[in-house]
N, C-alpha and C positions, 0 to 999 in steps of 0.2 A: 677629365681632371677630377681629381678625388678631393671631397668638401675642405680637408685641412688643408691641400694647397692652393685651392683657392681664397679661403680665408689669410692662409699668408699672405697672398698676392693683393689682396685687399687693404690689410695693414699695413704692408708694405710699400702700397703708390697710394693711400687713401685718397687723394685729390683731385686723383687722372681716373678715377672709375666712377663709375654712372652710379648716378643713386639708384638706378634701378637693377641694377644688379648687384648690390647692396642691399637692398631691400631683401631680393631672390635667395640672397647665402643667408642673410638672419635669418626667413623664411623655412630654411632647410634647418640650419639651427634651431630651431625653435622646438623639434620633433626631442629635440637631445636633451630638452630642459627637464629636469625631474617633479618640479612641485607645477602638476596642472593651473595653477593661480597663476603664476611667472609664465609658463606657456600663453596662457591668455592674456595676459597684460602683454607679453611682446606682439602678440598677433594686433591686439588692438591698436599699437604704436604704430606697427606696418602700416595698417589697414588705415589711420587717420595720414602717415605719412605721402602714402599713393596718390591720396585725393587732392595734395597740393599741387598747382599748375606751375609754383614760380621754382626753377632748377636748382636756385640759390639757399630758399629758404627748404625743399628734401634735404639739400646736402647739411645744412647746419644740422637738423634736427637728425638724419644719418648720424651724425658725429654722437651725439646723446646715447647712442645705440652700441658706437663701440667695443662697451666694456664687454657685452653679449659674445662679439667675435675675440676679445681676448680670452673669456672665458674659456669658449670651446677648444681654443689651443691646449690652453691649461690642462684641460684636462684630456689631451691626446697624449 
């Protein structure tokens, strides 16, 4: 499946997908961002997100991340 449709597929059930594969698409995202600083700050959001155990509070803080997956449409 190619990155944009999975990122529709994303936006489009946001609720019904695992944060961890949320995490995996921003991840892949992240390669597309142009200012190295924004690259880094989203890895470092990933990377503090993975390390929470409770399912509820990935998913909120997932939610924080969205505009990144709106982004990347945008600009397909």
């Amino acid at each position: 499946m190619l990155l944009q449709d999975e990122v529709k597929q994303i936006l489009g059930n946001f609720d019904n997908i695992s944060s961890d594969k949320i995490l995996e698409i921003l991840a892949q995202i992240q390669h597309h961002l142009k200012s190295n600083i924004t690259q880094q700050y989203l890895q470092g959001k990933i990377q503090a997100i993975m390390y929470i155990n409770d399912d509820a509070e990935k998913k909120k803080l997932c939610k924080n991340l969205k505009p990144y997956l709106e982004w990347y449409l945008q600009g397909m």
